[in-house]
PyMOL Python script that loads the backbone (N, CA, C, O; Angstrom):
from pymol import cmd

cmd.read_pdbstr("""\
ATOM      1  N   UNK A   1     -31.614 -12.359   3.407  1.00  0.00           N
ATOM      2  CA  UNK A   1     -30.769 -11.173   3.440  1.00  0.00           C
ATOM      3  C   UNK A   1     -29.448 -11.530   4.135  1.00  0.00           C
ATOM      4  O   UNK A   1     -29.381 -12.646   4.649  1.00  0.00           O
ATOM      5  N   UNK A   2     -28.374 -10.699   4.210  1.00  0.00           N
ATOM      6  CA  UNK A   2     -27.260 -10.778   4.437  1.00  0.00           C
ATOM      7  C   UNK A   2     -26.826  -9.821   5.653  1.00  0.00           C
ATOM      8  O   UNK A   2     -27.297  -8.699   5.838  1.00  0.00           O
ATOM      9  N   UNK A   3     -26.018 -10.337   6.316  1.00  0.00           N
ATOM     10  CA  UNK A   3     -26.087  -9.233   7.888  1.00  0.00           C
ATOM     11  C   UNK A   3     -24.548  -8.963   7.233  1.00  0.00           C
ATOM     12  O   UNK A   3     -23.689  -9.732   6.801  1.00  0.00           O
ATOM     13  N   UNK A   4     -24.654  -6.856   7.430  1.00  0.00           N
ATOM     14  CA  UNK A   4     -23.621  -6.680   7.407  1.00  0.00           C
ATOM     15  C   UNK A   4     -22.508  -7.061   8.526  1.00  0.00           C
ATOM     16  O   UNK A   4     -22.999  -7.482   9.573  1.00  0.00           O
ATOM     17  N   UNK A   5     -21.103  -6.986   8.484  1.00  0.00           N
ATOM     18  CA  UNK A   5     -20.565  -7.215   9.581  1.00  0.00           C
ATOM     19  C   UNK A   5     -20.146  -6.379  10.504  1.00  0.00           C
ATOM     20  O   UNK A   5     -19.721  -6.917  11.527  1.00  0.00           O
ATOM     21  N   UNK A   6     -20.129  -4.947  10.452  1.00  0.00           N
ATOM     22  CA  UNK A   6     -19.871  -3.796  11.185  1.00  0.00           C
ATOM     23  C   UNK A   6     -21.040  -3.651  11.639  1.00  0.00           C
ATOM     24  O   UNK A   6     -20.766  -3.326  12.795  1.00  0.00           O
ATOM     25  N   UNK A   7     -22.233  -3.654  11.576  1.00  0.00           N
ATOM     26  CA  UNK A   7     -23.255  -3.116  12.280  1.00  0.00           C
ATOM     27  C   UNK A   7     -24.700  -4.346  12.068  1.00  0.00           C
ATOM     28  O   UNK A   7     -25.890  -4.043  12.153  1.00  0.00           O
ATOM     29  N   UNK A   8     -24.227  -5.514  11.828  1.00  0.00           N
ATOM     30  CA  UNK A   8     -25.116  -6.426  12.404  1.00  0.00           C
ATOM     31  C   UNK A   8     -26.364  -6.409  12.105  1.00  0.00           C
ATOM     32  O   UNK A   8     -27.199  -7.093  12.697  1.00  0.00           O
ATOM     33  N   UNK A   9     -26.680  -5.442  10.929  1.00  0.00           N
ATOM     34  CA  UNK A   9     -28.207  -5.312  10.882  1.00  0.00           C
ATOM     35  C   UNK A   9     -27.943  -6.053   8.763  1.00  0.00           C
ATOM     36  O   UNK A   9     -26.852  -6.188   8.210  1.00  0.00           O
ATOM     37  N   UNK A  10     -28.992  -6.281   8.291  1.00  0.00           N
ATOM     38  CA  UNK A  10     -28.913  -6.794   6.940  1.00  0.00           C
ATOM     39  C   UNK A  10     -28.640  -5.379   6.325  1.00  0.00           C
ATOM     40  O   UNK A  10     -28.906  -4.303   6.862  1.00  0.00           O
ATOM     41  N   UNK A  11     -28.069  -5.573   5.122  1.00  0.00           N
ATOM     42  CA  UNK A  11     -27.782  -4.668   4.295  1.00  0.00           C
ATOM     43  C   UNK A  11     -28.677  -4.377   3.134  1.00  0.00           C
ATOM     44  O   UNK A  11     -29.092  -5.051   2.191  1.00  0.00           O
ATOM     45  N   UNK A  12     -28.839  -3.068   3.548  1.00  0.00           N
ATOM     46  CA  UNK A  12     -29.759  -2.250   2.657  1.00  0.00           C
ATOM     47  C   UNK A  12     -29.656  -2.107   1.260  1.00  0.00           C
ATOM     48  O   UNK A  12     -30.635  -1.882   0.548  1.00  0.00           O
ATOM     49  N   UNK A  13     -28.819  -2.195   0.956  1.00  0.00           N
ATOM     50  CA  UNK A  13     -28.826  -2.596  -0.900  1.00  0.00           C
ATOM     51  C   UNK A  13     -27.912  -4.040  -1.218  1.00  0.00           C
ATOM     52  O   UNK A  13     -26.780  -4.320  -0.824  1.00  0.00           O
ATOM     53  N   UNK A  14     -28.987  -4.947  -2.207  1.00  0.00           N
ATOM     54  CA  UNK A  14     -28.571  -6.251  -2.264  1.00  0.00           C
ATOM     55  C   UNK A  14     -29.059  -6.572  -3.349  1.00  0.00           C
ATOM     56  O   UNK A  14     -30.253  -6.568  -3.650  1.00  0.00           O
ATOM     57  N   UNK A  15     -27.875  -6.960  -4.198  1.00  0.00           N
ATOM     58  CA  UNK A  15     -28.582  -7.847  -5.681  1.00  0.00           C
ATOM     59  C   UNK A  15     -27.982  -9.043  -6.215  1.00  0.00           C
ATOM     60  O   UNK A  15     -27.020  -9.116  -5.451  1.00  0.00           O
ATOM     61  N   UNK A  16     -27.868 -10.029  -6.985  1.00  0.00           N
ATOM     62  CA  UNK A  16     -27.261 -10.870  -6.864  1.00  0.00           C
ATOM     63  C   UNK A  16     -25.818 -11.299  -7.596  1.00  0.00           C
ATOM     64  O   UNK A  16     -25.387 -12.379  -8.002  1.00  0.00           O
ATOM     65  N   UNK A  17     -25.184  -9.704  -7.568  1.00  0.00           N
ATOM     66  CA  UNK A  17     -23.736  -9.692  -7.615  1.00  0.00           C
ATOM     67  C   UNK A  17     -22.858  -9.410  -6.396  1.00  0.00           C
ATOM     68  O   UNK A  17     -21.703  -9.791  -6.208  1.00  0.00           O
ATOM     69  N   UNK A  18     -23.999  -8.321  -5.239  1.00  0.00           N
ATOM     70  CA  UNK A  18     -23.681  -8.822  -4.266  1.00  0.00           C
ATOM     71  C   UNK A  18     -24.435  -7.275  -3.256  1.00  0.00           C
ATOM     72  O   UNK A  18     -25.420  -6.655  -3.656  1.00  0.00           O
ATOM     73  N   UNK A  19     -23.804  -7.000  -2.173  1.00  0.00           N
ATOM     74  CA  UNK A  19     -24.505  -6.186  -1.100  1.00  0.00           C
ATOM     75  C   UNK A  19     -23.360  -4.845  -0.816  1.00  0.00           C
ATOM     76  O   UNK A  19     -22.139  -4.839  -0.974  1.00  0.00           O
ATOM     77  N   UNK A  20     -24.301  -3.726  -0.331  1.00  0.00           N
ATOM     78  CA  UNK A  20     -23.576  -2.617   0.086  1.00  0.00           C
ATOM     79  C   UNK A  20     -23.959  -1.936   1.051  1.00  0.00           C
ATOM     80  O   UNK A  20     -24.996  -1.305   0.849  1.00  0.00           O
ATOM     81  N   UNK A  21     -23.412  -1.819   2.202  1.00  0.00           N
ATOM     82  CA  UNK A  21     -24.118  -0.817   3.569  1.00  0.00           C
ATOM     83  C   UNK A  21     -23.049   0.216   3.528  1.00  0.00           C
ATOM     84  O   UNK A  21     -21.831   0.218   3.703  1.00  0.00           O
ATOM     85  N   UNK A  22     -24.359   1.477   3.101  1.00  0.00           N
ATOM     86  CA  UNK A  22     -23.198   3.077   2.834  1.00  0.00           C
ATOM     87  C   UNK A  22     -23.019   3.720   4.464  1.00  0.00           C
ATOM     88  O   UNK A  22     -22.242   4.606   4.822  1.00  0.00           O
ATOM     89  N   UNK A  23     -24.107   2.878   5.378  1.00  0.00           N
ATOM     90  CA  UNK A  23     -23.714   3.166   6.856  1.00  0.00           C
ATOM     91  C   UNK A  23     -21.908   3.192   6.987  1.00  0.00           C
ATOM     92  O   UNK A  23     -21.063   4.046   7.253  1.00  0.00           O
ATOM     93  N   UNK A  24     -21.912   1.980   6.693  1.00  0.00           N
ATOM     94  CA  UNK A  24     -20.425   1.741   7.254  1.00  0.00           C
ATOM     95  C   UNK A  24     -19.547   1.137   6.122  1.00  0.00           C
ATOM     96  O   UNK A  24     -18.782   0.189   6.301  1.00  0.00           O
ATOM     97  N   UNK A  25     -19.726   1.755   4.982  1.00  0.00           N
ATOM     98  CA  UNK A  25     -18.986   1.401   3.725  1.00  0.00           C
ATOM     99  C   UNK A  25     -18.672   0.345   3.418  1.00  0.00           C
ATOM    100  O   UNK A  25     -17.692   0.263   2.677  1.00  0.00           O
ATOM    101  N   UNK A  26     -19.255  -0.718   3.785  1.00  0.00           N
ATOM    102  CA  UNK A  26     -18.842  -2.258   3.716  1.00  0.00           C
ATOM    103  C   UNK A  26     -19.935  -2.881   2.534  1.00  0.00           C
ATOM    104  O   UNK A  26     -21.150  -2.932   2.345  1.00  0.00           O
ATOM    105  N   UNK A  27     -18.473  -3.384   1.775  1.00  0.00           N
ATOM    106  CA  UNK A  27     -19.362  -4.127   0.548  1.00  0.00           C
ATOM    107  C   UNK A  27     -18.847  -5.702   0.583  1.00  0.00           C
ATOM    108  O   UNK A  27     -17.896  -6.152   1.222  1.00  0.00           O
ATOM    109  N   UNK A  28     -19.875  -6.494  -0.408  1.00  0.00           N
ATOM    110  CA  UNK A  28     -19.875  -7.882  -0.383  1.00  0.00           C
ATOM    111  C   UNK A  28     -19.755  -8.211  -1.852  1.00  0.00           C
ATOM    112  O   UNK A  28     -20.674  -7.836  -2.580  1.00  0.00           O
ATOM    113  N   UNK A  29     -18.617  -8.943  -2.440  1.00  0.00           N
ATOM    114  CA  UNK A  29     -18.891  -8.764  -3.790  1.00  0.00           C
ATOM    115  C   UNK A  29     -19.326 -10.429  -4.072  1.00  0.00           C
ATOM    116  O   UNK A  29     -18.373 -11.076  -3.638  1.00  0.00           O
ATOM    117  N   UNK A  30     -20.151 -11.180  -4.503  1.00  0.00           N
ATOM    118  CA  UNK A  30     -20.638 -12.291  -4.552  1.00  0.00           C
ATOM    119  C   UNK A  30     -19.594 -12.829  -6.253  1.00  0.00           C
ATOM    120  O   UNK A  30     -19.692 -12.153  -7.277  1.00  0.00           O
ATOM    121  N   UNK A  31     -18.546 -14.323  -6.160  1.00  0.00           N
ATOM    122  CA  UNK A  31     -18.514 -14.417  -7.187  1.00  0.00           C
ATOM    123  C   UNK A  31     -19.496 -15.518  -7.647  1.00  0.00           C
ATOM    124  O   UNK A  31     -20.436 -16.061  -7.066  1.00  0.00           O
ATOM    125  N   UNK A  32     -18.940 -15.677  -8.949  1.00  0.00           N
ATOM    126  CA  UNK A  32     -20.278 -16.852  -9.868  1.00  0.00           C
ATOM    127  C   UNK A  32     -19.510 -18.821  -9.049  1.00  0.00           C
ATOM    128  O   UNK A  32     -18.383 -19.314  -8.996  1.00  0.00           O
ATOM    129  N   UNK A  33     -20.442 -19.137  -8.747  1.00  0.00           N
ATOM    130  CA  UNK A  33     -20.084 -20.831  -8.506  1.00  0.00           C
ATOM    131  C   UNK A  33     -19.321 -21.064  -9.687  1.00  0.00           C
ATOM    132  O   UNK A  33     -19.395 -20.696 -10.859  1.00  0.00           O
ATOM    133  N   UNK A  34     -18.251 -22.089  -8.734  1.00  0.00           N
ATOM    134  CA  UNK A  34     -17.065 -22.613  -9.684  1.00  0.00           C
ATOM    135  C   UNK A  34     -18.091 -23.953 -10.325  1.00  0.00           C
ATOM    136  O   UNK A  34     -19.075 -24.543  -9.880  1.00  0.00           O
ATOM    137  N   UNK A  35     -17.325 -24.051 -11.521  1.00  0.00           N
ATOM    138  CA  UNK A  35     -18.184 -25.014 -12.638  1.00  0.00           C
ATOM    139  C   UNK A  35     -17.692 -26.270 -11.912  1.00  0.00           C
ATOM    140  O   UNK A  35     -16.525 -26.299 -11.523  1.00  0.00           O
ATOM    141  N   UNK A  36     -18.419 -27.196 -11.729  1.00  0.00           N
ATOM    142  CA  UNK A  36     -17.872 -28.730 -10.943  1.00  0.00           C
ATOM    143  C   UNK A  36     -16.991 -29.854 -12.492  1.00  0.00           C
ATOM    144  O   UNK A  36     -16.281 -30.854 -12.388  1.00  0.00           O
ATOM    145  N   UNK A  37     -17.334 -29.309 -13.418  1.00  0.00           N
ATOM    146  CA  UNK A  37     -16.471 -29.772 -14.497  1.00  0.00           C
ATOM    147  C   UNK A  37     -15.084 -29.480 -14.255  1.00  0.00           C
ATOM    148  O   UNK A  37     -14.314 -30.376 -13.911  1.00  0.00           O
ATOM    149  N   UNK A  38     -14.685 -28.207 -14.422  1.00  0.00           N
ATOM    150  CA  UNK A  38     -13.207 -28.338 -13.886  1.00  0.00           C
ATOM    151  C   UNK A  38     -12.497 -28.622 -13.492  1.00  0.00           C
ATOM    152  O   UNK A  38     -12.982 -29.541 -12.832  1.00  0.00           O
ATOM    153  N   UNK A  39     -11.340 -28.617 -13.242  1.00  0.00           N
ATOM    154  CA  UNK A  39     -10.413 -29.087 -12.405  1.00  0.00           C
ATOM    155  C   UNK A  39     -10.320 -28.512 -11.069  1.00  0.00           C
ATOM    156  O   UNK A  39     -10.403 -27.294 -11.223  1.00  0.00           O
ATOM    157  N   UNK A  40     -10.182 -28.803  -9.786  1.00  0.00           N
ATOM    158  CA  UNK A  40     -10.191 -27.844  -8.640  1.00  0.00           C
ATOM    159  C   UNK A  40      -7.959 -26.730  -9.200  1.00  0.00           C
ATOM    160  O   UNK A  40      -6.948 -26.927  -9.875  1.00  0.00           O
ATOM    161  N   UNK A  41      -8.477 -25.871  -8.399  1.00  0.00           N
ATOM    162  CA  UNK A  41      -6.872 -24.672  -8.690  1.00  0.00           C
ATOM    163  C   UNK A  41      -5.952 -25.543  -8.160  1.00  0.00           C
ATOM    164  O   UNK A  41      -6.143 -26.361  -7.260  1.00  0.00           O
ATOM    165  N   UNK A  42      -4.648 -25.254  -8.948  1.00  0.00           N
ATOM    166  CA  UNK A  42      -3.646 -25.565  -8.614  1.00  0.00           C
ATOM    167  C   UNK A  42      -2.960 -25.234  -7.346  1.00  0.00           C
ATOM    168  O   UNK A  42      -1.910 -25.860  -7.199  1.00  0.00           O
ATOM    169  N   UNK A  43      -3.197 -24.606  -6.608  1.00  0.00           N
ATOM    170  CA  UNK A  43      -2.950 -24.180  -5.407  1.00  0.00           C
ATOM    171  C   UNK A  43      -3.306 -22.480  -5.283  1.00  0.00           C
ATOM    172  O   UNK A  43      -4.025 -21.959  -6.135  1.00  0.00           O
ATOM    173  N   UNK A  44      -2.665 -21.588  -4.013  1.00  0.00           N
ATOM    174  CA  UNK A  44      -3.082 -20.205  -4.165  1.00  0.00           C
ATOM    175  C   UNK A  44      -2.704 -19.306  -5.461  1.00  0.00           C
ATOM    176  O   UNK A  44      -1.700 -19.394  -6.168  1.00  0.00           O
ATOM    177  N   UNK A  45      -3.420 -18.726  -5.530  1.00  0.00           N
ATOM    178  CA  UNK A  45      -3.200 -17.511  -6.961  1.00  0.00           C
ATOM    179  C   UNK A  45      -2.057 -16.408  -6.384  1.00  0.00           C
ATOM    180  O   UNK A  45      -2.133 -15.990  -5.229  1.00  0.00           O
ATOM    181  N   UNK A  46      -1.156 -16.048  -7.166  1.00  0.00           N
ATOM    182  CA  UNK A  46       0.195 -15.381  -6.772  1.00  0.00           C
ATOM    183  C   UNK A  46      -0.850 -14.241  -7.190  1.00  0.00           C
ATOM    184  O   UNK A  46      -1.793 -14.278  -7.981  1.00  0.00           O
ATOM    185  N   UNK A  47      -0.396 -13.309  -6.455  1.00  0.00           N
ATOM    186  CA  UNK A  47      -0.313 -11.553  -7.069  1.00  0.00           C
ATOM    187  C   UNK A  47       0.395 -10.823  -7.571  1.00  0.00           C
ATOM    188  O   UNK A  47       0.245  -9.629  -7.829  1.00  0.00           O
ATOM    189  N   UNK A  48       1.754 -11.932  -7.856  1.00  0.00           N
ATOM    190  CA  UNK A  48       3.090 -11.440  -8.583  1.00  0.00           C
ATOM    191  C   UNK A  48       3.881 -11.544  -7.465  1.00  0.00           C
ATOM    192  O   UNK A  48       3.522 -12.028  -6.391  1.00  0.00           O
ATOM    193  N   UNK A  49       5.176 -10.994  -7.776  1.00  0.00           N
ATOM    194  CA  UNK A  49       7.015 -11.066  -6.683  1.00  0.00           C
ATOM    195  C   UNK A  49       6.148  -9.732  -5.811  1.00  0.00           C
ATOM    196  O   UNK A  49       5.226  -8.946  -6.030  1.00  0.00           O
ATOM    197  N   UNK A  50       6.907 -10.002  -4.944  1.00  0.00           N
ATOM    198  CA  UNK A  50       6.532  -9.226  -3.490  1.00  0.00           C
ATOM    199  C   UNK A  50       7.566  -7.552  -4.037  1.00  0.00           C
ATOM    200  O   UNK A  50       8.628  -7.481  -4.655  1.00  0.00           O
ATOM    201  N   UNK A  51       6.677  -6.437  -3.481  1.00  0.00           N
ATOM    202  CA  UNK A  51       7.335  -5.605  -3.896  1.00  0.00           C
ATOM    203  C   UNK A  51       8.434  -5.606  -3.258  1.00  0.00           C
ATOM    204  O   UNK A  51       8.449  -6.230  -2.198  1.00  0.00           O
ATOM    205  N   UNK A  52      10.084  -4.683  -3.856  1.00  0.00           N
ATOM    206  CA  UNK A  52      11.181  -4.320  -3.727  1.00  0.00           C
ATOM    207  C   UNK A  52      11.199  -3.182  -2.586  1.00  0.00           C
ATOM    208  O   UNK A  52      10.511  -2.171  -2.727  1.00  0.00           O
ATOM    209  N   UNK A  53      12.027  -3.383  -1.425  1.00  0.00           N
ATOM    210  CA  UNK A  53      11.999  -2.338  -0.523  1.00  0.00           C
ATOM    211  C   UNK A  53      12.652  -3.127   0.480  1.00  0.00           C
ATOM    212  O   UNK A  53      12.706  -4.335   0.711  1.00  0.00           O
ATOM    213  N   UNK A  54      13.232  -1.884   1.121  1.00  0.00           N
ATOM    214  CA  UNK A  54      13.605  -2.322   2.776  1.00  0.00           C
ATOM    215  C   UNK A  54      12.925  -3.149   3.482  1.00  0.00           C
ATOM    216  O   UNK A  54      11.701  -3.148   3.345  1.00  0.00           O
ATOM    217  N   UNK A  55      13.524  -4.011   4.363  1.00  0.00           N
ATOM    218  CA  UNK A  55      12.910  -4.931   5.359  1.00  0.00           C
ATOM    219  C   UNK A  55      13.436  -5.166   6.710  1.00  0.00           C
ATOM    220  O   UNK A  55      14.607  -4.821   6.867  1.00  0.00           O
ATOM    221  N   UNK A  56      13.055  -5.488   7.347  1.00  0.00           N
ATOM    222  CA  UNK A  56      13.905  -5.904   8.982  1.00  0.00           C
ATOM    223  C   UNK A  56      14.641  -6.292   8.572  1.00  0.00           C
ATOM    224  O   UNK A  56      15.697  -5.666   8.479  1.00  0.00           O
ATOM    225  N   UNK A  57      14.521  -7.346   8.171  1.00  0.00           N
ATOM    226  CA  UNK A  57      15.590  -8.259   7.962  1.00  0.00           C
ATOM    227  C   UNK A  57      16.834  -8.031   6.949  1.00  0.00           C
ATOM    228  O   UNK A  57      17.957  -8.520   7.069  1.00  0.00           O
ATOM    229  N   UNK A  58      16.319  -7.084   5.815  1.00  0.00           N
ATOM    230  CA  UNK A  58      17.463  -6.358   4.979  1.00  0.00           C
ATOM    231  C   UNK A  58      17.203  -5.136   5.175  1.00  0.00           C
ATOM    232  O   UNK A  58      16.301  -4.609   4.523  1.00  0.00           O
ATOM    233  N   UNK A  59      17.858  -4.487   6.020  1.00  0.00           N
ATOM    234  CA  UNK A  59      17.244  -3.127   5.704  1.00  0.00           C
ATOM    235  C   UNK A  59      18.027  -2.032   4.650  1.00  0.00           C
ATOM    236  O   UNK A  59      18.076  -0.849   4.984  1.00  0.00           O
ATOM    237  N   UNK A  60      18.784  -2.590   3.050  1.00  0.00           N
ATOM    238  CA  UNK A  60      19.026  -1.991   2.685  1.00  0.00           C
ATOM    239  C   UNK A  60      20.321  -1.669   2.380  1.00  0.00           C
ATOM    240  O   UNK A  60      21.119  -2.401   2.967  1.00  0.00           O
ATOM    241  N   UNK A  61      20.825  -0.831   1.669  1.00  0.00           N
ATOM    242  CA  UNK A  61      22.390  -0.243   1.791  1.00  0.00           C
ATOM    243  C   UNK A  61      22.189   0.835   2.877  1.00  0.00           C
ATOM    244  O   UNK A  61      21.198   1.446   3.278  1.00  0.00           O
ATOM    245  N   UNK A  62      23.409   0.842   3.182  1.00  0.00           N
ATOM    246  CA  UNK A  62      23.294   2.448   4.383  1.00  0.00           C
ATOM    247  C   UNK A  62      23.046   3.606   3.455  1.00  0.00           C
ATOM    248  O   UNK A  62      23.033   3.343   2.252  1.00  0.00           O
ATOM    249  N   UNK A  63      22.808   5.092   3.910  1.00  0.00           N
ATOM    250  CA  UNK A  63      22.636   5.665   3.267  1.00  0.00           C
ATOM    251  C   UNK A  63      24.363   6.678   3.644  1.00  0.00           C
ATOM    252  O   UNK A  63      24.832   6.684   4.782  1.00  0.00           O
ATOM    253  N   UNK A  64      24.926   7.293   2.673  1.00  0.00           N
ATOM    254  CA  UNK A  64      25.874   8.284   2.766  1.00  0.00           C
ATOM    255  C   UNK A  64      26.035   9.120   3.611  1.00  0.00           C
ATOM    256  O   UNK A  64      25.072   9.801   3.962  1.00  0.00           O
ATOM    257  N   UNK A  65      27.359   9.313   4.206  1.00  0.00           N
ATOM    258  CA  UNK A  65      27.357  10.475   5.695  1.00  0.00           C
ATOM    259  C   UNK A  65      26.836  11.697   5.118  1.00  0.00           C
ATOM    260  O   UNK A  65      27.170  12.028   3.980  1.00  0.00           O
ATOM    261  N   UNK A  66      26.085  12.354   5.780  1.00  0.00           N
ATOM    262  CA  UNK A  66      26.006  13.586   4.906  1.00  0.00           C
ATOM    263  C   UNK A  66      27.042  14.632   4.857  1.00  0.00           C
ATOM    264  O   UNK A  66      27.688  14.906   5.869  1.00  0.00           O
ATOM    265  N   UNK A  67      27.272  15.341   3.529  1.00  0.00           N
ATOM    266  CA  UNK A  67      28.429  16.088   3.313  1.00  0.00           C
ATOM    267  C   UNK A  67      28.603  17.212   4.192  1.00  0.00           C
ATOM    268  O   UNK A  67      27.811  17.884   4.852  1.00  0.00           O
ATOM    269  N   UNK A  68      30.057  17.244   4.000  1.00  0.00           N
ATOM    270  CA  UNK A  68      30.737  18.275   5.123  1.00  0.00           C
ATOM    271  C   UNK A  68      30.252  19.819   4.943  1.00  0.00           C
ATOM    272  O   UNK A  68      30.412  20.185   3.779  1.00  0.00           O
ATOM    273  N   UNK A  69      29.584  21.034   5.970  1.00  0.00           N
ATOM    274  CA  UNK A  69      29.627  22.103   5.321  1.00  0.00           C
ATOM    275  C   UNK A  69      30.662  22.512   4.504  1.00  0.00           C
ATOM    276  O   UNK A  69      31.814  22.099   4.642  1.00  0.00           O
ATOM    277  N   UNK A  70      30.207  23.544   3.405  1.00  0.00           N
ATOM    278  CA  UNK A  70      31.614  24.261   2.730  1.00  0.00           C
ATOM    279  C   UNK A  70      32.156  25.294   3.860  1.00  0.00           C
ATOM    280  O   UNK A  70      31.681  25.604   4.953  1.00  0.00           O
ATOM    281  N   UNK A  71      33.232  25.675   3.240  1.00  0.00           N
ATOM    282  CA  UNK A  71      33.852  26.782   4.320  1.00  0.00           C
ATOM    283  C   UNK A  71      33.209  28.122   3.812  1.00  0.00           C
ATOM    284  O   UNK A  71      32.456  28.210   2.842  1.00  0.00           O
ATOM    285  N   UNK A  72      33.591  29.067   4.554  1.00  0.00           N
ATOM    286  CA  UNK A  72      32.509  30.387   4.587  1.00  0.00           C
ATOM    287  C   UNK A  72      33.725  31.047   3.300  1.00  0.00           C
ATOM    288  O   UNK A  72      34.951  30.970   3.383  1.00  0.00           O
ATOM    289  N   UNK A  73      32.975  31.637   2.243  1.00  0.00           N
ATOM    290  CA  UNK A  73      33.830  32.227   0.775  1.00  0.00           C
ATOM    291  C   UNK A  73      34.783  33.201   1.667  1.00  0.00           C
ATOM    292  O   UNK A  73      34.441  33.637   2.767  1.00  0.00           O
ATOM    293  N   UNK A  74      36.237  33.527   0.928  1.00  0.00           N
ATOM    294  CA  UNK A  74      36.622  34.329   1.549  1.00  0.00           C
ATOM    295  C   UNK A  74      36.229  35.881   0.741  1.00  0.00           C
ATOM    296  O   UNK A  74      36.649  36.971   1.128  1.00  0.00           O
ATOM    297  N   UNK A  75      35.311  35.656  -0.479  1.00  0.00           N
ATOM    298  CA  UNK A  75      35.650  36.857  -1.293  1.00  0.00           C
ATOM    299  C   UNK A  75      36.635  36.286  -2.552  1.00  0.00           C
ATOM    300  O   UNK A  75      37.083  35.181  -2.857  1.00  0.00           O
ATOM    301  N   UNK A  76      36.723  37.703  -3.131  1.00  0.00           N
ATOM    302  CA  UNK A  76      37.713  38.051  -4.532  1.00  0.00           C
ATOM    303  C   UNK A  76      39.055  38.080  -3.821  1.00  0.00           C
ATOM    304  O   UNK A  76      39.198  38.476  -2.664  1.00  0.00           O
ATOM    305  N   UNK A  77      39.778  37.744  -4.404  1.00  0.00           N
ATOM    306  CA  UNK A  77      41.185  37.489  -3.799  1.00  0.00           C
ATOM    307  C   UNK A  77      41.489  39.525  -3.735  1.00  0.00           C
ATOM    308  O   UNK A  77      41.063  40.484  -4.379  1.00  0.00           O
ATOM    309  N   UNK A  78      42.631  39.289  -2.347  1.00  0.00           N
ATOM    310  CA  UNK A  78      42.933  40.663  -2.851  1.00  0.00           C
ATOM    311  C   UNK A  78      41.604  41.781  -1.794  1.00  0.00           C
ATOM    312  O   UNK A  78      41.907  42.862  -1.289  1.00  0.00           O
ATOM    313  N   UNK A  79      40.229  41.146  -1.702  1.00  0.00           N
ATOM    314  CA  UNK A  79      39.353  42.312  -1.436  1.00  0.00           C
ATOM    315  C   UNK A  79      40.196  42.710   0.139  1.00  0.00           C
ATOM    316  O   UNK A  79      41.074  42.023   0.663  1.00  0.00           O
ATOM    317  N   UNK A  80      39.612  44.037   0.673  1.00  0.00           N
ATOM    318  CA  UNK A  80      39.782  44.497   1.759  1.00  0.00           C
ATOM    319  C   UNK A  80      38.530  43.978   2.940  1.00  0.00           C
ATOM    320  O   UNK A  80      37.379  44.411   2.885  1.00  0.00           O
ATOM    321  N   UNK A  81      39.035  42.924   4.049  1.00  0.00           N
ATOM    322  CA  UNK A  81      37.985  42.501   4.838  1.00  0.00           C
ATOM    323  C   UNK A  81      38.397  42.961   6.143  1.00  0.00           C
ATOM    324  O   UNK A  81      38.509  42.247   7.140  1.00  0.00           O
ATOM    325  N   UNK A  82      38.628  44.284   6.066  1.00  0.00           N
ATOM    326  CA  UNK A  82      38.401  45.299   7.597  1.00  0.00           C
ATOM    327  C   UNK A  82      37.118  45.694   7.923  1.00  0.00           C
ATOM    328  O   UNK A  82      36.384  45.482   6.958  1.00  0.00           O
ATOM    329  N   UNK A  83      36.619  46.099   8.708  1.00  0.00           N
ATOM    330  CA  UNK A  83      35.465  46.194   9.006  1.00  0.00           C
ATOM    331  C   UNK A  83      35.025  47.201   8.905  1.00  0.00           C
ATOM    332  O   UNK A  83      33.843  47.389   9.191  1.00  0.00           O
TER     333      UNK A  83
END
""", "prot")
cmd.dss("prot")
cmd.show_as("cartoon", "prot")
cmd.util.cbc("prot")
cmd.orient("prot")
């Protein structure tokens, strides 16, 4: 059996794709042995370009001052603004 790693005890469901403890949601996924015919990998497997976004180090364009209030309407030209 296989000791989970959060709680140290073997894991209660186990088959030989691999193990699951619903205690502490921790799964084990077992892959298949690499064929010894092959070639060993060319080095690490990419996951693709690193996503696009801000960084320390770039953090970006600045963003725009924010715009000036408008001025308060005066009305229809002409209205009467006595009180």
């Amino acid at each position: 059996m296989t000791l989970c790693v959060k709680g140290g005890h073997d894991f209660p469901v186990e088959d030989e794709r691999g193990a699951y403890c619903p205690e502490h949601g921790v799964e084990l996924v077992r892959h298949a042995p690499r064929d010894p015919h092959l070639p060993p990998p060319a080095g690490p497997v990419s996951t693709g370009p690193a996503p696009a976004g801000p960084t320390a180090a770039d953090p970006g364009p600045a963003l725009p001052a924010p715009a000036e209030p408008a001025a308060a309407d005066p009305g229809p030209a002409g209205a009467d603004r006595s009180p």
